[in-house]
N, C-alpha and C positions, 0 to 999 in steps of 0.2 A: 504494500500500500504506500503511494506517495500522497501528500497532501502538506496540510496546515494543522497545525492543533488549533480547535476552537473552544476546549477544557479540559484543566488539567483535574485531578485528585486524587493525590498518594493518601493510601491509608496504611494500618502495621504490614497487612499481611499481602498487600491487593494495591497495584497502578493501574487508574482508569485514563483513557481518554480520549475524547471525542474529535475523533480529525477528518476534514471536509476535503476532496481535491475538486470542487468550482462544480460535479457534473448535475448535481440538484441539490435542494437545501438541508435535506438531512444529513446528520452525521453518521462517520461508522464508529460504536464504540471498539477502543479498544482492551483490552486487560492483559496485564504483565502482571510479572515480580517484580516486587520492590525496587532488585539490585539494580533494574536497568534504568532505573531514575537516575538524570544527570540535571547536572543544573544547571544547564544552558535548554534545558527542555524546559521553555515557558510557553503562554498560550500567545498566540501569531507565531510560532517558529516555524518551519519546512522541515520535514522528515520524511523520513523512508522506510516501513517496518516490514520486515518478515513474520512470519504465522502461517497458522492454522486459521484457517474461517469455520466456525462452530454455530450452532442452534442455540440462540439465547432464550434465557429465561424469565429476562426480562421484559414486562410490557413495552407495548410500543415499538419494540426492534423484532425482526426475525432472524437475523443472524450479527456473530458480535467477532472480532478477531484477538484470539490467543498468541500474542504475543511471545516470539523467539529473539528478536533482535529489534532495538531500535537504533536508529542512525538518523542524527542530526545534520541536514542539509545546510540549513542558512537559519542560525541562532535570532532573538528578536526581543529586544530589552522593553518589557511589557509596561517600565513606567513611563517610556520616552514613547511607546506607541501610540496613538491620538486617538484607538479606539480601546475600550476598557474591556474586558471581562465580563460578560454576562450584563453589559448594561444596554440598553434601547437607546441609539445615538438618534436626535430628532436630523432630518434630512435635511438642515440649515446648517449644521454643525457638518456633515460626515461633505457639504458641498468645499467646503476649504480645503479637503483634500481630494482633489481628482484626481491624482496619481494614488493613493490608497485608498481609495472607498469605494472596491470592487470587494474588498477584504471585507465589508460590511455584511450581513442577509439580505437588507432592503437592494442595495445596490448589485448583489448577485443574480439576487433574483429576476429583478430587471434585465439585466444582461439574457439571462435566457429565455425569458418573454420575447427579448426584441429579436434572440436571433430565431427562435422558433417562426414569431411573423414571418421574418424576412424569407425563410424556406416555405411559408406558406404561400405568400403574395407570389413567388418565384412558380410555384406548382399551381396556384390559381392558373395564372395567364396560360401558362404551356399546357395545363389541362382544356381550355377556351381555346388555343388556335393560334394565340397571341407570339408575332417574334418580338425579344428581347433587342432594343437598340441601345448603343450607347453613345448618348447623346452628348456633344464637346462641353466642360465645364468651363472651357475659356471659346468666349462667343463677342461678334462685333455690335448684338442687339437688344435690348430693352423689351424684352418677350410682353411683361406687363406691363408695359410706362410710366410706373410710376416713378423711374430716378433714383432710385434705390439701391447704388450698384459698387462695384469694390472693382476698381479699374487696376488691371494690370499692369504693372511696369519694370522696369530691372531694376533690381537691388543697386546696383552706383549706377545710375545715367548718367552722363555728361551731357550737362545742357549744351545745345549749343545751336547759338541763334541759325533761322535759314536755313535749317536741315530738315530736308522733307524725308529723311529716314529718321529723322526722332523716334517715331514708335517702331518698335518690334516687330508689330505685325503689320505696318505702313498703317493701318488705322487704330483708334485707341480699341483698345478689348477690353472685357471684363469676364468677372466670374459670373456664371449663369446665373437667373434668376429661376427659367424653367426650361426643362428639355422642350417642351411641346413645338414652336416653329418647326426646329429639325425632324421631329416625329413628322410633323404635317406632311414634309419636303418627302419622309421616307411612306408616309402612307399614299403618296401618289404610282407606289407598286405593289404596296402589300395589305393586304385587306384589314390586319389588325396586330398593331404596334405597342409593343412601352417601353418607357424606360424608367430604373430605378437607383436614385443617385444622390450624391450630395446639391443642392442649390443655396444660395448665396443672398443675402437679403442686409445694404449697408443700412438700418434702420437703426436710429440712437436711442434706441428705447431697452432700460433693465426689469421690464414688467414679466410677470408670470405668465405672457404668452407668448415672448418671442426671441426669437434666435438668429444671432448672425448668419451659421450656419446649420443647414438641418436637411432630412432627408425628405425626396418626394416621389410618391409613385404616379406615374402621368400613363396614359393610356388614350388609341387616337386608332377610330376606325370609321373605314370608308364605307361607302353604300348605306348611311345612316337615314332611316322614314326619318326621324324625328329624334326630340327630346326624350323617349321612350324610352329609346333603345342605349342612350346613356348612360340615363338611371339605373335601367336593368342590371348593369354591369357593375354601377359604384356599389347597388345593394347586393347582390352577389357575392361580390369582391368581399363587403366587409364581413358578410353572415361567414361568409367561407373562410374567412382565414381567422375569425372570433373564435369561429367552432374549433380550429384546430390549436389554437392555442388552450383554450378551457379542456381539451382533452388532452395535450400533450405537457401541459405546466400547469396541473389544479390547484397544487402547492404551493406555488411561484405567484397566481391571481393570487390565492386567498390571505397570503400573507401584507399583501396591498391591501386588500378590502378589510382586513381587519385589523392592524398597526398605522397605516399612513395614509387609508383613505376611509376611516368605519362611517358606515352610512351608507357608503356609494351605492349609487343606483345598480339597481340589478339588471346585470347582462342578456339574462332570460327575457325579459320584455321585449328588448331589440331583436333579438334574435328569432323570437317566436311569432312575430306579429312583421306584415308588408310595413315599408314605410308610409307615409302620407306623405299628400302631394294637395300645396296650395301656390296659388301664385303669387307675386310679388303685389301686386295691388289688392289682394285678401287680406295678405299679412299684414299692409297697410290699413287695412281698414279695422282686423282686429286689437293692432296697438293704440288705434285712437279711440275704441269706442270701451278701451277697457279703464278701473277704474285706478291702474296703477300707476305710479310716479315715476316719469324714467327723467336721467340726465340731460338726455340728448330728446329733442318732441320729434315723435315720427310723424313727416312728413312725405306724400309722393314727389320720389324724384331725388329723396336722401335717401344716402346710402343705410342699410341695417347697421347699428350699432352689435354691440356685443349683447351690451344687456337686452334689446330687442330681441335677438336671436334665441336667447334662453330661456326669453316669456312664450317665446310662440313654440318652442319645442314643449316649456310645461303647458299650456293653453291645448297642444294635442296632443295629449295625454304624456308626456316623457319617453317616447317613442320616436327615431329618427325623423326627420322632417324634409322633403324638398320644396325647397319654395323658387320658381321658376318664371321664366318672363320678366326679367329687369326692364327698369328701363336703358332707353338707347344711349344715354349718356354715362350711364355710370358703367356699364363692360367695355372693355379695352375692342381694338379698332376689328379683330377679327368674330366676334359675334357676329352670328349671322341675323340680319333683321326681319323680322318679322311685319313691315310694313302695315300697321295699323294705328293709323292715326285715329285721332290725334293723341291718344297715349304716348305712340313712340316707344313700343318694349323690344328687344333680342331676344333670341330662342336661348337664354342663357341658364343655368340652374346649380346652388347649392343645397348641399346635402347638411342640416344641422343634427347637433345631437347631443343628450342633454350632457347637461354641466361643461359643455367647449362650446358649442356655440358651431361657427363652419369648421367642418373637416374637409367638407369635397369642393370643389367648382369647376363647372363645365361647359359647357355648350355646344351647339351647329358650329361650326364657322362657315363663314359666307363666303361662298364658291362662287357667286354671282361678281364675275371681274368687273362686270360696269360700278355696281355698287361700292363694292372693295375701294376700285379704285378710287370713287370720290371720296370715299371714306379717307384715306390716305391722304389724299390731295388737299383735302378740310384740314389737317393735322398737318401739314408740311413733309410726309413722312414717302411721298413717292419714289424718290431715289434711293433712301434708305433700303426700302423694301420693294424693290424692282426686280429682286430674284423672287418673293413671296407671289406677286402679282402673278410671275411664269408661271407657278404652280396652276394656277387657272386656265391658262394659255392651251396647257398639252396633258388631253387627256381628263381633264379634273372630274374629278363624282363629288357628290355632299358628302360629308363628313363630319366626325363630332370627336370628343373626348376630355376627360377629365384630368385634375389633380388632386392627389389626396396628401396632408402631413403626414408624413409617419409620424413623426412624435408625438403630432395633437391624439391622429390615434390610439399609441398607448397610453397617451394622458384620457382618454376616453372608456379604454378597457380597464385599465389599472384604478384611474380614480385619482391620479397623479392632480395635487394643486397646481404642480411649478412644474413647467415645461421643461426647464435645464435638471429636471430629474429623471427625465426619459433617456438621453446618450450620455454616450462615457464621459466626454470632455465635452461639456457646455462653452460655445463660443456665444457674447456676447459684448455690449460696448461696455469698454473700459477693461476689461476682463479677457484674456489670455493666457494661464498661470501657464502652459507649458505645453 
């Protein structure tokens, strides 16, 4: 057995101890003789033991290991270590060490929630039809436009006036915001696409919902009726890879649900019931005729707040929520319109869910080149996006596709308050410890 000690206790006659190597939360006991107590054998050390594996007799284990030899790896002076013995470290305290708070149970367990998703969301698509793309994290474009973006450049540049090779890549580049553009480019041969990846967001906020850097799964298929066949997919997606995580890590959930999120909304509701689907001028009209106080007044034609987002998921009933048909102004240039005045909505749709708020967003995009392009052309953005345009040119079909957070989602399964408790090393501003 190689691992960690996570408890030690010598008694006269009898050494116990309980050591984890990372593959699930439980520990293996061990039991020895006395003699092979050494005192560099503290809890957090790395060892290596020889034995017998035997039928224990104690509750709660079914098998314990008899101890022949132990051998200490890499010793660990238990008062300098920042996590204690036997005590519940609150998840604000174990975040000042991200290089050691995988050493944690909160923090391990996380770990194999997120890789278990990640083998599921991988087996979702390729079970669907779906090829795996991988889409460039250094990109010349503004997927979103919001401006939000972490420009590329070499570590010493030498400035120097009148050089039209200043940049690198003769134009400036930045780190991705979202695969999707490129997916679009590659779903003009292949009927259904994803990609699943790091993206980049320079946003100067240290709030509990966001992150410099974080992962997304985006998804982009051609020959689309409609907004139907979107949704179908985002709820799919998430029933399906919920399921395999609550069967593959029940230990790993429960320990979430009941230390660092107790209360969380139960997963069974999502999972056992369709989503609901209202539209964006619904939702509007249920936040104003309700008799609650929000920060922000909803209005048609503003954008949903957060806290809007989480009245209307409690409002029907605590069950996922799509709410679709924005209007024309608030989704980015490639929705596709819906030409219904005088509203003015896009065939655009997010997916809510209780206690985050959006996890998904998606839409049509507009294959209609006349359209597209005045859209563009209202935006200044025609040259920019003059290979985008092509895509219309040669060949084009309707098409649609989403994105989803990964970490909102395990902040969603888990119950997670704080978002930089979902991956290993939280990037945000101010903030880079290593």
């Amino acid at each position: 057995l190689q691992g960690w000690v996570r408890s030690i206790r010598s008694q006269k006659e009898v050494l116990f101890l309980h050591v984890n190597d990372g593959s699930c939360l439980q520990n293996l006991q061990v039991v020895a003789d006395p003699s092979l107590h050494d005192r560099k054998l503290t809890f957090g050390s790395a060892v290596q033991i020889s034995g017998a594996l035997v039928n224990s007799l104690h509750k709660g284990q079914n098998v314990e290991l008899r101890a022949s030899d132990i051998r200490i790896i890499g010793s660990c002076d238990p008062l300098k270590f920042p996590f204690k013995i036997k005590e519940r470290h609150p998840v604000e305290y174990t975040r000042q060490f991200p290089h050691l708070r995988c050493r944690t149970n909160t923090a391990a367990s996380l770990l194999r929630v997120r890789s278990e998703a990640t083998l599921a969301i991988h087996a979702f698509f390729k079970d669907n039809g779906f090829l795996q793309i991988h889409t460039p994290i250094i990109t010349s474009n503004d997927c979103e436009g919001a401006g939000e973006l972490f420009q590329v450049e070499l570590a010493h540049k030498e400035k120097k006036q009148n050089d039209e090779r200043s940049h690198f890549f003769s134009v400036p580049a930045f780190l991705t915001v979202s695969g999707q553009l490129h997916l679009e480019a590659i779903a003009g041969a292949f009927s259904q696409v994803y990609t699943f990846g790091p993206t980049f967001r320079a946003e100067n906020s240290q709030s509990r919902r966001h992150l410099a850097e974080f992962y997304m799964v985006e998804a982009e298929m051609s020959f689309t009726e409609g907004l139907e066949d979107v949704m179908k997919v985002m709820q799919s997606l998430f029933k399906t890879v919920t399921d395999s995580v609550l069967s593959q890590c029940p230990e790993d959930v429960a320990l979430f649900h009941k230390h660092v999120s107790p209360g969380h909304e139960k997963l069974d509701r999502m999972l056992q019931n369709d989503f609901k689907v209202i539209t964006y001028t619904e939702a509007v009209h249920i936040l104003k005729s309700c008799s609650h106080s929000f920060a922000f007044k909803p209005e048609w034609g503003s954008d949903l707040q957060s806290e809007h987002e989480k009245y209307l998921v409690q409002h029907c009933g605590n069950v996922p929520l799509f709410v679709t048909n924005y209007p024309y102004n608030l989704k980015p240039f490639y929705a596709r319109d819906n030409e219904d005045h005088p509203n003015h909505t896009v065939a655009a749709v997010d997916l809510l869910v209780p206690g985050i708020g959006e996890l998904c967003g998606g839409s049509l995009r507009e294959d209609r080149l006349s359209l597209l392009q005045s859209r563009l052309e209202m935006a200044g953005l025609s040259d920019v996006y003059h290979w985008y345009l092509e895509l219309r040119q040669f060949g084009s079909v309707p098409h649609g596709g989403f994105g989803m957070g990964f970490e909102r989602y395990l902040q969603c399964i888990l119950g997670a308050d704080n978002i930089k408790d979902t991956i290993p090393f939280p990037r945000f501003s101010y903030s880079c410890l290593l």
